[in-house]
C-alpha positions as CSV (number, residue, x, y, z in Angstrom):
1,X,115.4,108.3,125.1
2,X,112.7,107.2,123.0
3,X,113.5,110.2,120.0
4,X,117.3,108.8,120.4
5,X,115.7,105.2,119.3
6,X,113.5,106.9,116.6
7,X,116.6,108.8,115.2
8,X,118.6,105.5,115.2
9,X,115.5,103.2,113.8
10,X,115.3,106.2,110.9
11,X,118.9,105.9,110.2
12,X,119.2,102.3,110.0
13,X,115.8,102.0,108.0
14,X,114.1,100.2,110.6
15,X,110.3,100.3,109.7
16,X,109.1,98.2,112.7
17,X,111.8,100.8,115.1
18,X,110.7,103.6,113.7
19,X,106.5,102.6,113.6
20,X,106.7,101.4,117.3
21,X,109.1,104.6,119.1
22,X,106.8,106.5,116.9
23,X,103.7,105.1,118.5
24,X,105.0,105.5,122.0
25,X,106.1,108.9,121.7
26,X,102.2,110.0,120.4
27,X,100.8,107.7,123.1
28,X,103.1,109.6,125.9
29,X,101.9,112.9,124.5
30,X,99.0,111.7,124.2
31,X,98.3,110.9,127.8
32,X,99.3,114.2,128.6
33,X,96.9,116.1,126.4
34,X,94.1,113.9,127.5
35,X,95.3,114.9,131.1
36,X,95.6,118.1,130.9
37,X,92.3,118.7,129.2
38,X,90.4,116.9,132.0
39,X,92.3,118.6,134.6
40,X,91.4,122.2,132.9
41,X,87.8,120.8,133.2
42,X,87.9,119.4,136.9
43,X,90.3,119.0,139.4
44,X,89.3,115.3,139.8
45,X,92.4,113.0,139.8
46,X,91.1,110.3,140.7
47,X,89.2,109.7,137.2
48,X,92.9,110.6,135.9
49,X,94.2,108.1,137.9
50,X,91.4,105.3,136.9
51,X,92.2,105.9,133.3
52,X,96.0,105.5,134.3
53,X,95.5,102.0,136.1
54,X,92.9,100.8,132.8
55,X,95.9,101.2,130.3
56,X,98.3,99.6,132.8
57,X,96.1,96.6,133.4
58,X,95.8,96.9,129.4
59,X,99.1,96.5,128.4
60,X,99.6,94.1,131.2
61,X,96.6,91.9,129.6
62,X,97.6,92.6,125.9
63,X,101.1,90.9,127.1
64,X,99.7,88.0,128.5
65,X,97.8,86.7,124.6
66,X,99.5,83.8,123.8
67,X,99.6,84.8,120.1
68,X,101.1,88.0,121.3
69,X,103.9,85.7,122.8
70,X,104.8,83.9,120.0
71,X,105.0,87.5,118.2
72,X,107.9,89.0,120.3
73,X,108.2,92.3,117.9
74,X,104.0,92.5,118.2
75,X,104.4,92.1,121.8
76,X,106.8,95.3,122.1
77,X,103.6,96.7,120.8
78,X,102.0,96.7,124.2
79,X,103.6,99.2,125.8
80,X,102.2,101.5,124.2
81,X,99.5,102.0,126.7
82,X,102.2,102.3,129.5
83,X,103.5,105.5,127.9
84,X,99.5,106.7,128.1
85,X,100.1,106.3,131.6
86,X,103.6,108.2,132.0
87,X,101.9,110.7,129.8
88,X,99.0,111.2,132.3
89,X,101.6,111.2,135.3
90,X,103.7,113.8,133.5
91,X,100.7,116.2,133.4
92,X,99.8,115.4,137.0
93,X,102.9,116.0,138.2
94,X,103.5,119.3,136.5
95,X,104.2,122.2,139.5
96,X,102.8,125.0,137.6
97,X,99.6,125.7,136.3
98,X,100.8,127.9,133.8
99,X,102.2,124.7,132.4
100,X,99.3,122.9,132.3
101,X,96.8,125.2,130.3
């Protein structure tokens, strides 16, 4: 979904479209790099899942600034640290460990 909005932002010369679907699809494949590399290290998901909850509380927190509020396309912003998050669950979720190395 997100490349589809990339693609479209590109197309229509969308600077602001094309910086923010950017930004969330690095942050999503972010989360799952940073996942994965943990989990090759330790088996530990709980400190995955700590991680996870920070950058949900984050984007939550971001979203409640008042200047962020008056700034509806700096506030789309915030969820960038929400697709950290899928990205971690992605990784988690993954059934093979072939996948994950």
């Amino acid at each position: 979904g997100n490349t589809v909005f990339l693609g479209s932002a590109l197309e229509s010369l969308d600077g602001f479209g094309v910086a923010l679907y950017l930004a969330i699809i690095l942050s999503f494949m972010g989360g799952v790099m940073f996942t994965v590399e943990v989990m090759s290290r330790t088996k530990r998901k709980l400190a995955i899942g700590f991680i996870m909850a920070l950058n949900l509380i984050g984007c939550d927190a971001l979203a409640a600034i008042p200047y962020l509020q008056a700034h509806p396309n700096m506030l789309r912003f915030t969820c960038v640290f929400a697709a950290v998050s899928m990205g971690s669950q992605n990784a988690i979720s993954m059934k093979h460990e072939e996948i994950q190395q």
